[in-house]
N, CA, C and O atoms as a Tinker XYZ file with bonds, in Angstrom:
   404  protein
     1  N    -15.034000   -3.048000    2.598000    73     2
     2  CA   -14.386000   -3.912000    3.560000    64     1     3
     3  C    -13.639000   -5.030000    2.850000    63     2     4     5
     4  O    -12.561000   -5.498000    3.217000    81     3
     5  N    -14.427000   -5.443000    1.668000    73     3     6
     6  CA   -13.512000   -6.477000    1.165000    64     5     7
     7  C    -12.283000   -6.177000    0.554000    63     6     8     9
     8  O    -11.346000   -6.971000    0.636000    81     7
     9  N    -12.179000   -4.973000   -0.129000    73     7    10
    10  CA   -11.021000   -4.510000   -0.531000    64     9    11
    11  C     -9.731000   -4.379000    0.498000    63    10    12    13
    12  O     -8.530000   -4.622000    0.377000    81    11
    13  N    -10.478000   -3.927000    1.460000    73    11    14
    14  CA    -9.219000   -3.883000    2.873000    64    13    15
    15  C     -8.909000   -5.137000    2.977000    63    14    16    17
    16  O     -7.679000   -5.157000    3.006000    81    15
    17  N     -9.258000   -6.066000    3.042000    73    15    18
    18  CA    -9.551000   -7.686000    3.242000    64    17    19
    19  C     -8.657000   -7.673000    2.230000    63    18    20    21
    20  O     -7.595000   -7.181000    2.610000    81    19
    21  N     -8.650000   -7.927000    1.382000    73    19    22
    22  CA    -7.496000   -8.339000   -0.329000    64    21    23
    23  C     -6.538000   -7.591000   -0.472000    63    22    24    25
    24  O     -5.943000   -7.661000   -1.547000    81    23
    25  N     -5.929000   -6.347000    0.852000    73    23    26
    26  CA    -5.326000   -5.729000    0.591000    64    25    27
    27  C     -4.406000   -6.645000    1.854000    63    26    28    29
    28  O     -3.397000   -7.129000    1.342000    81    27
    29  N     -4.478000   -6.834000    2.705000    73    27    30
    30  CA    -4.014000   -7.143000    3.840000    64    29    31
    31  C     -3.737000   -8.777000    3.410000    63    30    32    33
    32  O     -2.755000   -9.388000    3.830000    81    31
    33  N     -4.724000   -9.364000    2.538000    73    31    34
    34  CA    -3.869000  -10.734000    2.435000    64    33    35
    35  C     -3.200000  -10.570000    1.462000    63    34    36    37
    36  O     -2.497000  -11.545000    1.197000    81    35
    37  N     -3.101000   -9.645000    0.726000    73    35    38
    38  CA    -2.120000   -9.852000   -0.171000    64    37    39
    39  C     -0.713000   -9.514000    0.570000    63    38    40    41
    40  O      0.361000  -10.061000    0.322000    81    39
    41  N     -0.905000   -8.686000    1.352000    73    39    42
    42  CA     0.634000   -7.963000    1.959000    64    41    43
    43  C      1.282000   -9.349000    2.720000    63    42    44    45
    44  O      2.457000   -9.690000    2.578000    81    43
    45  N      0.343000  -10.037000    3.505000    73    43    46
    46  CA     0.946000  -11.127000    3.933000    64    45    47
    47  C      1.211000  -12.461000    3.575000    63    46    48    49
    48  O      1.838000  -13.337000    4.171000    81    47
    49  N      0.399000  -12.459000    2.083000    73    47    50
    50  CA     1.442000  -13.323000    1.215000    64    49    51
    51  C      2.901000  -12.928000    0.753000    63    50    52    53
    52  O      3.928000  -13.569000    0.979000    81    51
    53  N      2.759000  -11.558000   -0.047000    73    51    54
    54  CA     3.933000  -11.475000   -0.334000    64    53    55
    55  C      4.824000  -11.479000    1.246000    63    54    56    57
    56  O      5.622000  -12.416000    1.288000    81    55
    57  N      4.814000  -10.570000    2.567000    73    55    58
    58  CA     5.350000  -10.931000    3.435000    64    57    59
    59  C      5.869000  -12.643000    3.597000    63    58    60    61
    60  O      6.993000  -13.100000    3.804000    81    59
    61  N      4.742000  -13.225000    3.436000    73    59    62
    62  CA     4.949000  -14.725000    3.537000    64    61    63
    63  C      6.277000  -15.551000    2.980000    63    62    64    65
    64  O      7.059000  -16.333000    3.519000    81    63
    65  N      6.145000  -14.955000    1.519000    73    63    66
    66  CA     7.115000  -15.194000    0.389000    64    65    67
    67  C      8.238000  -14.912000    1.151000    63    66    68    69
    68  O      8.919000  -15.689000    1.821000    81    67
    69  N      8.353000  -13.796000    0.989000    73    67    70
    70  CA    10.193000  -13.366000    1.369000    64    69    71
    71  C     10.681000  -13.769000    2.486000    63    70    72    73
    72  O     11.835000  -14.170000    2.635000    81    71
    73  N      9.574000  -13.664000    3.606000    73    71    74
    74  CA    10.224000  -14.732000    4.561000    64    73    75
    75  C     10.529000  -16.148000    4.369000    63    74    76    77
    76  O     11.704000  -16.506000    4.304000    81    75
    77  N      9.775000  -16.801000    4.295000    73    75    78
    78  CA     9.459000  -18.154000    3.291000    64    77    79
    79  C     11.189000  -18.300000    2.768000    63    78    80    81
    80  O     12.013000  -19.154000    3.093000    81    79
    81  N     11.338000  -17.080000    1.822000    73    79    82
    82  CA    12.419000  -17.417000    1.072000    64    81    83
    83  C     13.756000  -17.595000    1.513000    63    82    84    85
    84  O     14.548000  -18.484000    1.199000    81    83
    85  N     14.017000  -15.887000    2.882000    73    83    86
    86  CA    14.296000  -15.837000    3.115000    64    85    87
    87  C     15.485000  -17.330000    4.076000    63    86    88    89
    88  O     16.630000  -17.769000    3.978000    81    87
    89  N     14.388000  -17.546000    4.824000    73    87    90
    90  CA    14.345000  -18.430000    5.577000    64    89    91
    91  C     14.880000  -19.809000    5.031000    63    90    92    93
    92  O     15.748000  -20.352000    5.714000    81    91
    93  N     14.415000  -20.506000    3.750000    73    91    94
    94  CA    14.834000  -21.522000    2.978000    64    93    95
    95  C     16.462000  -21.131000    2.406000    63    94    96    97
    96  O     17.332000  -21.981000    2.214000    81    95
    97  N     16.619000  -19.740000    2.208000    73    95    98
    98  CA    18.126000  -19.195000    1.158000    64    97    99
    99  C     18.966000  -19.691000    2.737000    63    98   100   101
   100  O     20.073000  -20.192000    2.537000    81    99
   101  N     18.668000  -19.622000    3.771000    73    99   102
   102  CA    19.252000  -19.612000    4.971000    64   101   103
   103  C     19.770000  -20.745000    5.142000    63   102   104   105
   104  O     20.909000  -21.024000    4.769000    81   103
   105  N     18.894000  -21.627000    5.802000    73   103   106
   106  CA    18.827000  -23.092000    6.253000    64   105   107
   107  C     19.942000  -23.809000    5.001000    63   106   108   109
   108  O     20.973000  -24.418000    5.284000    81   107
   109  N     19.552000  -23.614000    3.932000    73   107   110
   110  CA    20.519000  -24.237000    2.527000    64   109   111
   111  C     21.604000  -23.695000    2.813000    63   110   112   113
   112  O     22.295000  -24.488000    3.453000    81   111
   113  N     22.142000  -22.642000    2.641000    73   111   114
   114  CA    23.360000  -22.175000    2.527000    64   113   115
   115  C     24.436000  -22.832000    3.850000    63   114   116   117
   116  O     25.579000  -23.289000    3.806000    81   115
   117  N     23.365000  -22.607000    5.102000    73   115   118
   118  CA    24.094000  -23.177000    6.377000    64   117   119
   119  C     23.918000  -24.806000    6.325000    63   118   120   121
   120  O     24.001000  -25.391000    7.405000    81   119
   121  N     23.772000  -25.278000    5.601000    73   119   122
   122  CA    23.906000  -27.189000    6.163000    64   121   123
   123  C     24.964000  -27.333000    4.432000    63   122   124   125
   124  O     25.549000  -28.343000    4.039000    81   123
   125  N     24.914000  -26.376000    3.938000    73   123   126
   126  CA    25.348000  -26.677000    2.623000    64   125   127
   127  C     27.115000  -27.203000    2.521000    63   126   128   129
   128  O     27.833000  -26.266000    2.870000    81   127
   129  N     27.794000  -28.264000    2.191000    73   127   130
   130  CA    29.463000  -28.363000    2.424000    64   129   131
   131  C     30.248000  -27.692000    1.646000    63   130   132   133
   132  O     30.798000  -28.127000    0.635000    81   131
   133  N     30.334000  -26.468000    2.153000    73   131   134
   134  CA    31.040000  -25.268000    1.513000    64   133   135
   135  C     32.177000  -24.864000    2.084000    63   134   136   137
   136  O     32.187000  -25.124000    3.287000    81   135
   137  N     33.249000  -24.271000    1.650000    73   135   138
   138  CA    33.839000  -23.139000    2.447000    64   137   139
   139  C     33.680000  -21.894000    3.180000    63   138   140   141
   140  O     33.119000  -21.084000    2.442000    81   139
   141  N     33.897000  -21.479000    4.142000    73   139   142
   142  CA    33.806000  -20.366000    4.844000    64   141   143
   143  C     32.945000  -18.924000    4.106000    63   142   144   145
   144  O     31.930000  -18.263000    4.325000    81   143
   145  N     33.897000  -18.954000    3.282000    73   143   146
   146  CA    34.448000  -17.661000    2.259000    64   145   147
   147  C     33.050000  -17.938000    1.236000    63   146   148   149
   148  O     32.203000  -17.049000    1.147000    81   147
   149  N     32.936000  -18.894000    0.684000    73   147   150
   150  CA    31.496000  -19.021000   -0.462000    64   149   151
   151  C     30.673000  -19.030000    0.586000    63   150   152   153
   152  O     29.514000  -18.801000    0.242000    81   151
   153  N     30.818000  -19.211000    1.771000    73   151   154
   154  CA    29.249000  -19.261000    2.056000    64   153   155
   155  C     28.802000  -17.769000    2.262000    63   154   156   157
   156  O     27.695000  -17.241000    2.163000    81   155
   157  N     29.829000  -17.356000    2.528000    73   155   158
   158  CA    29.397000  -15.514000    3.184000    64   157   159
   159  C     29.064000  -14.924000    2.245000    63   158   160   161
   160  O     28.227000  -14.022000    2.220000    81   159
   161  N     30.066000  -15.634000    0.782000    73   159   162
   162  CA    29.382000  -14.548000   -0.497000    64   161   163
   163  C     28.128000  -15.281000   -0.877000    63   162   164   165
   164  O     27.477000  -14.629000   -1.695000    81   163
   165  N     27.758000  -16.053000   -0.655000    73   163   166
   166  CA    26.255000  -16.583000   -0.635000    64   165   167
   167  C     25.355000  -15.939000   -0.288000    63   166   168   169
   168  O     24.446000  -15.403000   -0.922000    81   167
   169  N     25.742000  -16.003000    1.402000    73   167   170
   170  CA    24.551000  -15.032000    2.183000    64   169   171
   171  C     24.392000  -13.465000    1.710000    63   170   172   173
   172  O     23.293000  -12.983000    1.433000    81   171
   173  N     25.660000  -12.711000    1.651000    73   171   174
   174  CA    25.591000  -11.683000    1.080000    64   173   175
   175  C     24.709000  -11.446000   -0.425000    63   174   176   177
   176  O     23.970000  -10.476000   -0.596000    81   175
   177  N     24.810000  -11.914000   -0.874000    73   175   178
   178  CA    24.208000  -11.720000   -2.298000    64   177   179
   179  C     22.814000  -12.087000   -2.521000    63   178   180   181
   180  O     22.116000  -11.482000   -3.335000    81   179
   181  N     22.160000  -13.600000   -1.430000    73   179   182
   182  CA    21.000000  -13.816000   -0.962000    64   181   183
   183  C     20.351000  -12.428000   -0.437000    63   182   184   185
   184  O     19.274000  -12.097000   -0.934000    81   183
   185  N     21.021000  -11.502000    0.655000    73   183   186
   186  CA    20.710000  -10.812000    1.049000    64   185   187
   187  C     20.745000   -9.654000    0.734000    63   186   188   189
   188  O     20.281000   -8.791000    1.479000    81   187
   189  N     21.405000   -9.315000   -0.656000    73   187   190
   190  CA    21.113000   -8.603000   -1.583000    64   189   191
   191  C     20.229000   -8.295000   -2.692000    63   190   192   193
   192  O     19.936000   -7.197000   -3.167000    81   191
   193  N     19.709000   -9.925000   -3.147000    73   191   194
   194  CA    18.643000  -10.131000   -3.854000    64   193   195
   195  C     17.124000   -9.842000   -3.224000    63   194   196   197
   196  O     16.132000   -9.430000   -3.825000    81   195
   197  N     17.274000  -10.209000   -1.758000    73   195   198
   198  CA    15.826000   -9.967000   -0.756000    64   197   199
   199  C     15.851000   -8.442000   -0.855000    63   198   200   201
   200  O     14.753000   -7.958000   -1.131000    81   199
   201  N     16.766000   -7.653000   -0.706000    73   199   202
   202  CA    16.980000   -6.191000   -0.511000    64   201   203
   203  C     16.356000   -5.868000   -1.774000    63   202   204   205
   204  O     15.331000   -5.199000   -1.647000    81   203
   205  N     16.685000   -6.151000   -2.940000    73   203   206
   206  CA    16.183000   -5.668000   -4.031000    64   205   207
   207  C     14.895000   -5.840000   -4.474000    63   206   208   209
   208  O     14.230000   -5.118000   -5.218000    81   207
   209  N     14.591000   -6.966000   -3.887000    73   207   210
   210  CA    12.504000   -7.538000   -4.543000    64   209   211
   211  C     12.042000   -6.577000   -3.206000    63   210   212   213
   212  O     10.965000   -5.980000   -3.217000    81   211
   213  N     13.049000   -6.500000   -1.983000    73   211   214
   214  CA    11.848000   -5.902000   -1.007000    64   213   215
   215  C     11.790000   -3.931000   -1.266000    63   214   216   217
   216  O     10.795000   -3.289000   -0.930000    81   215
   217  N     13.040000   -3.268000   -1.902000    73   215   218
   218  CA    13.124000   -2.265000   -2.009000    64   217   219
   219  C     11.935000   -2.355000   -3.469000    63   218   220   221
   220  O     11.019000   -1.577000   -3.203000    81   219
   221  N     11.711000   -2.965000   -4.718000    73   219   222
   222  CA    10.860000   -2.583000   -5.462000    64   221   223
   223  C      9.342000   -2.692000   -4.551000    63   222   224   225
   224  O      8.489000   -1.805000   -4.520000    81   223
   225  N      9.270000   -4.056000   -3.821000    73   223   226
   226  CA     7.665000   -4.537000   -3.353000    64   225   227
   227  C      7.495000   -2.697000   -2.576000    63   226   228   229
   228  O      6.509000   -2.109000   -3.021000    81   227
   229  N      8.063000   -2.149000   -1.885000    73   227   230
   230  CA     7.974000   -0.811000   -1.031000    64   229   231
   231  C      7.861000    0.205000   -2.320000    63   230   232   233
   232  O      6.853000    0.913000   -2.307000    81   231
   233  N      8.508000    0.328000   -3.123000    73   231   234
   234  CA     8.120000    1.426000   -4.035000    64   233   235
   235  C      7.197000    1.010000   -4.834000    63   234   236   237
   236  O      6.448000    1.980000   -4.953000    81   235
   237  N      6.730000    0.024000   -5.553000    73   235   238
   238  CA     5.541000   -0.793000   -5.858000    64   237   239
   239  C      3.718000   -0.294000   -5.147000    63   238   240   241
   240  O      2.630000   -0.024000   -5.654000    81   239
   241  N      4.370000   -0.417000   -3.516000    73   239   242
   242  CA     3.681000   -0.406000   -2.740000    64   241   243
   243  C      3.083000    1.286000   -2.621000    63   242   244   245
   244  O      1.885000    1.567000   -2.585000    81   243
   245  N      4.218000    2.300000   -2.571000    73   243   246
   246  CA     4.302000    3.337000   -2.343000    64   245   247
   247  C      3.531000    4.165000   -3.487000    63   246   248   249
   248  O      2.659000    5.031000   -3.415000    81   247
   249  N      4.172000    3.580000   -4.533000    73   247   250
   250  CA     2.729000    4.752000   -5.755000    64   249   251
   251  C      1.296000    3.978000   -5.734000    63   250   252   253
   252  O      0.448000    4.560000   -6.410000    81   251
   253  N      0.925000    2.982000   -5.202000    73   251   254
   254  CA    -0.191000    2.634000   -5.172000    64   253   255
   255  C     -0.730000    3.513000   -4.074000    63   254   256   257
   256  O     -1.786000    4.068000   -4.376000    81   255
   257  N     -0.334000    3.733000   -3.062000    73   255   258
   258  CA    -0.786000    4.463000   -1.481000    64   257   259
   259  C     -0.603000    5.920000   -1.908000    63   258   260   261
   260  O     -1.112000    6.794000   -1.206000    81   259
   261  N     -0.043000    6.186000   -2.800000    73   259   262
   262  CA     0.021000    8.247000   -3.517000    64   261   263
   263  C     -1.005000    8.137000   -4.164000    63   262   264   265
   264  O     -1.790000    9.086000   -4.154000    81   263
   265  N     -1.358000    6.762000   -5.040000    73   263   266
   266  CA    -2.680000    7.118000   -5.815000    64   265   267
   267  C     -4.036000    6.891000   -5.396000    63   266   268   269
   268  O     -5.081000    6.965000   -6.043000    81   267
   269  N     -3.827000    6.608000   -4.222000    73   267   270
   270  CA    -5.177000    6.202000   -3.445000    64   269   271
   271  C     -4.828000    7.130000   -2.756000    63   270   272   273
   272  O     -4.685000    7.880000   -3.722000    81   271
   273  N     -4.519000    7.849000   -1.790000    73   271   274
   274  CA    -4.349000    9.238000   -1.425000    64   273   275
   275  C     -5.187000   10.594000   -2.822000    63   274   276   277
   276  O     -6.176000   11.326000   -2.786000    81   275
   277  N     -4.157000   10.327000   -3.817000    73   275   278
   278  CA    -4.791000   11.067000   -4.704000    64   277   279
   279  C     -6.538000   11.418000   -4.701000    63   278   280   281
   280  O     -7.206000   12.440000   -4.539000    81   279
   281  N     -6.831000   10.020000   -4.965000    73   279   282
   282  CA    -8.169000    9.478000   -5.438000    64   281   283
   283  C     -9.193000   10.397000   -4.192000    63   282   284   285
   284  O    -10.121000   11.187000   -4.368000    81   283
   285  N     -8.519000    9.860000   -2.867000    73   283   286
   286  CA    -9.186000   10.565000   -1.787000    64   285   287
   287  C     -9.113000   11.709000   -1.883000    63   286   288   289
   288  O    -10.033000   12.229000   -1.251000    81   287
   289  N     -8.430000   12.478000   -2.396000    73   287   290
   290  CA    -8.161000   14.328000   -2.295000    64   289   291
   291  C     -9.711000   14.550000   -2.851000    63   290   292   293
   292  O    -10.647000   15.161000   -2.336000    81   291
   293  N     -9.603000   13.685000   -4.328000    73   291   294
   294  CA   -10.639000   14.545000   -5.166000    64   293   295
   295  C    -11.882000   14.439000   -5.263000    63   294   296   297
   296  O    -12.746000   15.221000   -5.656000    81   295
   297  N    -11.935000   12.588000   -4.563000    73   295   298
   298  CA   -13.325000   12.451000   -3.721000    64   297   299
   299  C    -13.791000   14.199000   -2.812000    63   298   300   301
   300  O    -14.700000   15.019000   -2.941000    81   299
   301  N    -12.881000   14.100000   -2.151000    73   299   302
   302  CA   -13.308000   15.053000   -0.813000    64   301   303
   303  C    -13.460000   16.060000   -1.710000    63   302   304   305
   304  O    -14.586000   16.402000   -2.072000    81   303
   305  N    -12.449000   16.592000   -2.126000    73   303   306
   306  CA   -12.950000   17.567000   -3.674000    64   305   307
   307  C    -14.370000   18.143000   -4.024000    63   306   308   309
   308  O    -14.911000   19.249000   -4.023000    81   307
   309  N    -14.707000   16.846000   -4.324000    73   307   310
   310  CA   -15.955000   16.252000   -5.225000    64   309   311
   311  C    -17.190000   17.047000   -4.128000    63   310   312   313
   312  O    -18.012000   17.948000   -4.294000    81   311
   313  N    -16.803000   16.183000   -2.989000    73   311   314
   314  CA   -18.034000   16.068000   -2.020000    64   313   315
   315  C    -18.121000   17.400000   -1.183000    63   314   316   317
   316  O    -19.128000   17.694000   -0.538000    81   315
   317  N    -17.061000   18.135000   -1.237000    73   315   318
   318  CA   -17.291000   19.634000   -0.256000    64   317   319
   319  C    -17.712000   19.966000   -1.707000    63   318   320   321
   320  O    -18.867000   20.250000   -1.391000    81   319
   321  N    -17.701000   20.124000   -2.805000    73   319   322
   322  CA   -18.048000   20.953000   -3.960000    64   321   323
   323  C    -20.094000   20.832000   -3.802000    63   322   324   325
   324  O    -20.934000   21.731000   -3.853000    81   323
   325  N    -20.241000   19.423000   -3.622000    73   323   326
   326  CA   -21.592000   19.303000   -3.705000    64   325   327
   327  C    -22.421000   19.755000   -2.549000    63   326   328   329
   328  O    -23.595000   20.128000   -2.570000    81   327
   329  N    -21.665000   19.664000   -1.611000    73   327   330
   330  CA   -22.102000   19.718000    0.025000    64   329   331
   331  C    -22.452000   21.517000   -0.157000    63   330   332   333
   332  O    -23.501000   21.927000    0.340000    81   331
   333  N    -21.320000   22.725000   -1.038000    73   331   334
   334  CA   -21.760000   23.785000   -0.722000    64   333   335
   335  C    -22.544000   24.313000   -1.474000    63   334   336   337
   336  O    -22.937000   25.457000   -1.245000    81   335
   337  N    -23.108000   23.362000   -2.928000    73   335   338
   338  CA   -24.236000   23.468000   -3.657000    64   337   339
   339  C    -25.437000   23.021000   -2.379000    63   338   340   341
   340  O    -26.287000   23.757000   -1.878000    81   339
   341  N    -25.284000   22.233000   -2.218000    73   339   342
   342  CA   -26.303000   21.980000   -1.284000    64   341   343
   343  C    -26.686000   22.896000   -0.802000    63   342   344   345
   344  O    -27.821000   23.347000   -0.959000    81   343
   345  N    -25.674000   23.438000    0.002000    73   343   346
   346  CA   -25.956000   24.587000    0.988000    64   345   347
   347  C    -26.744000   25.822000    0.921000    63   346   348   349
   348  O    -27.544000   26.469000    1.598000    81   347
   349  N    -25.854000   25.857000   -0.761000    73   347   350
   350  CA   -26.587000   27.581000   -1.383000    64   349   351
   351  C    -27.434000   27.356000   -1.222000    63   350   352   353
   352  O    -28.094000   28.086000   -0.482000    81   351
   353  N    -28.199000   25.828000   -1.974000    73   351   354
   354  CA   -29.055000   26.053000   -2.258000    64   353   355
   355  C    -30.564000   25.696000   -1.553000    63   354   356   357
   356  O    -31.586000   26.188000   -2.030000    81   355
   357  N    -30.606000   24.703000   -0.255000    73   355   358
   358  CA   -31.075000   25.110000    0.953000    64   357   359
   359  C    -31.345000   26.802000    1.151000    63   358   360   361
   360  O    -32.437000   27.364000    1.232000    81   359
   361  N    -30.453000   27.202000    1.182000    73   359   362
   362  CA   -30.399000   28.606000    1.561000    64   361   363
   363  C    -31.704000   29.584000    0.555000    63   362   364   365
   364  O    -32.408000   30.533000    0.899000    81   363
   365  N    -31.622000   29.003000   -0.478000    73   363   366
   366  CA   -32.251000   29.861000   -1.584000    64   365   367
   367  C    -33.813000   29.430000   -0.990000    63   366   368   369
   368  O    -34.754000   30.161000   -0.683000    81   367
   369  N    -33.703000   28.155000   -0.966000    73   367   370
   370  CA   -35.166000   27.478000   -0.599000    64   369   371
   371  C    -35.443000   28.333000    0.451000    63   370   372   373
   372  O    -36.407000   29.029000    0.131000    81   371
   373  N    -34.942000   28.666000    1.830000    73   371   374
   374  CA   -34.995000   28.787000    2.942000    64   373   375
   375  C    -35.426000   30.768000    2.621000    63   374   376   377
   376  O    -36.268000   31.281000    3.358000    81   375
   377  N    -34.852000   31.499000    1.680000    73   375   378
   378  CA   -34.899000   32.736000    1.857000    64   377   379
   379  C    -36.304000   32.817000    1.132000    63   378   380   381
   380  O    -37.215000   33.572000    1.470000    81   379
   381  N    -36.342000   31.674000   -0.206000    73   379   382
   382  CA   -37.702000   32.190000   -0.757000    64   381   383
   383  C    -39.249000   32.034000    0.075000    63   382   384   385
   384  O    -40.290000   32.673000   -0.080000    81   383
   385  N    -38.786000   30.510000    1.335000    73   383   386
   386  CA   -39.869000   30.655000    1.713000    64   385   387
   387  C    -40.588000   31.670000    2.706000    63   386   388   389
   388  O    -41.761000   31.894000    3.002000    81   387
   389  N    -39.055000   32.304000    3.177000    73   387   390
   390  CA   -39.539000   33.312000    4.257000    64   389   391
   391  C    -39.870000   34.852000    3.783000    63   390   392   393
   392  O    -40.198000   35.744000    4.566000    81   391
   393  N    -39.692000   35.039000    2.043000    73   391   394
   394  CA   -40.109000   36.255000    1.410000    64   393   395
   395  C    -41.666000   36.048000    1.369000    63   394   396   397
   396  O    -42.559000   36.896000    1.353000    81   395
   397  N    -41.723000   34.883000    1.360000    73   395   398
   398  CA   -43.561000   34.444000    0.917000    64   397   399
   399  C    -44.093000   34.850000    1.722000    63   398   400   401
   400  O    -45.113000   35.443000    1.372000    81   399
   401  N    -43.788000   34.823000    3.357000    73   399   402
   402  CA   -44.413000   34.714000    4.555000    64   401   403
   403  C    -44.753000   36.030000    5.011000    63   402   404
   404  O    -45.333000   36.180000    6.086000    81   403
């Protein structure tokens, strides 16, 4: 549970951030005494730079969630492998005691 917990505040810090940033690249650019023309290539390029930290934070994000996927395959892997040892071997218990009988 705590891991889910440190996973979720972390997403909404970084969320926090880029809005945060977002939001500050904004407010500046618009009270800022500029021309028309610089301010748009402002915003544009602001909003090119957010595009780029948010397109890595998503692929960042994305091989972490393939490798925890992974991890789960081979858990389950793991655990039907033991579950049908189990089974046999119940079974073995179960046939020898009823040869006895």
């Amino acid at each position: 549970m705590s891991r889910e917990h440190c996973t979720h505040s972390s997403l909404s810090v970084v969320l926090a951030f880029l809005l945060g940033g977002l939001f500050g690249v904004g407010i500046a650019i618009l009270v800022a005494p500029v021309p028309g023309e610089q301010t748009r290539r402002r915003l544009k390029e602001a909003a090119e730079e957010i595009k780029d930290h948010t397109v890595h934070y998503v692929d960042e994000t994305k091989g972490k969630v393939v490798a925890i996927i992974e991890k789960g395959k081979e858990l389950t892997e793991e655990t039907l492998a033991d579950l049908a040892g189990s089974c046999a071997c119940s079974r073995d218990i179960k046939d020898k005691g009823n040869g006895a009988a």
